[in-house]
N, C-alpha and C positions, 0 to 999 in steps of 0.2 A: 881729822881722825880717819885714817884708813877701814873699810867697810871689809867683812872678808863674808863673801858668798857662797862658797863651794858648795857645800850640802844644798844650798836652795836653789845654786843654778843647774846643778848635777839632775834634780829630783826635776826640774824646767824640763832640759833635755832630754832627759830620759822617756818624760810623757808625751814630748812631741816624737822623739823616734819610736814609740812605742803606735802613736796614732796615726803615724808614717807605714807600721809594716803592713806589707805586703805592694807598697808600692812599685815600682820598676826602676833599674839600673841604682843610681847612688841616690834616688830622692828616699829611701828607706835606711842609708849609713851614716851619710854627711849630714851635719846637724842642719847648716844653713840651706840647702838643696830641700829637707825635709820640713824645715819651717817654713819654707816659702810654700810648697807641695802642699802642705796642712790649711795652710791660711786658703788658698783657693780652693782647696775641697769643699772647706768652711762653705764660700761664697757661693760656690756652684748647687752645694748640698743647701742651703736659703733659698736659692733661687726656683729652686727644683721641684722644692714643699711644695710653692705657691702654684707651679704648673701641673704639678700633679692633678691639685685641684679641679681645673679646668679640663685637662683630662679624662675624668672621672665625668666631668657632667654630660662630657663631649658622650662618652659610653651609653649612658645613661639614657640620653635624646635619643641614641642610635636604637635601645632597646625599647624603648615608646613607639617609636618609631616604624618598627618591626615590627611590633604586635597590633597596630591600629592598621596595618596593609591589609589585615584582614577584612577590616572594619571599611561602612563609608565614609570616616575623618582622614585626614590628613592629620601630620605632629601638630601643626600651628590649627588649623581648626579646631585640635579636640584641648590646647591647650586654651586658646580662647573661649569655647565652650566652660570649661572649668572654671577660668576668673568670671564668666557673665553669671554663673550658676553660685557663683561665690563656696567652692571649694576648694580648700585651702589644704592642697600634700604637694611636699616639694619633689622632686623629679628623681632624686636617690630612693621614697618609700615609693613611687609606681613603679621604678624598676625592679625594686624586690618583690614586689607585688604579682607584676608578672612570672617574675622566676618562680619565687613560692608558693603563690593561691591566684593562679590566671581566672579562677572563679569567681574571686573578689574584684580584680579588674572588670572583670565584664560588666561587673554589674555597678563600678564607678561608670562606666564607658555609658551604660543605659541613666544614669543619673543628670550627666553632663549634657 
């Protein structure tokens, strides 16, 4: 028995050129140019999440980092101070910490 698709392969097509626009030259017109285009976006847009990540913490150390130049620790002393002192905030709350209440840092900085 013959299988008739139209409406389902239309409504297919349709949401890949639609997650295609704005792309360049024919990967936003031609179905098959935009289905490949999409698929890799996919891959790269996964790939990307996970870097971001590390990005972000890479920030983070940089802003520790920055604010302890004042201080006599270094990042990795004042970061060793903390686990031997056993307190426990991960490196995204001392960054905000600085940015928002540099008061409250200081006075984690005097604890450690």
């Amino acid at each position: 028995m013959r299988i008739k698709r139209g409406v389902a392969k239309r409504q297919s097509k349709k949401k890949t050129l639609s997650l295609a626009s704005g792309y360049r030259m024919s990967y936003h017109r031609l179905y098959r140019r935009a289905k490949e285009a999409v698929l890799h976006a996919g891959q790269y847009s996964y790939a990307h999440r996970r870097r971001r990540l590390s990005q972000l913490r890479k920030e983070w150390i940089k802003t520790i980092a920055a604010a302890l130049s004042t201080t006599q620790y270094s990042y990795s002393q004042f970061i060793d101070k903390m686990k031997k002192s056993n307190i426990e905030i991960d490196r995204k709350n001392m960054a905000e910490l600085i940015v928002y209440s540099p008061e409250h840092f200081k006075q984690l900085i005097e604890q450690a």
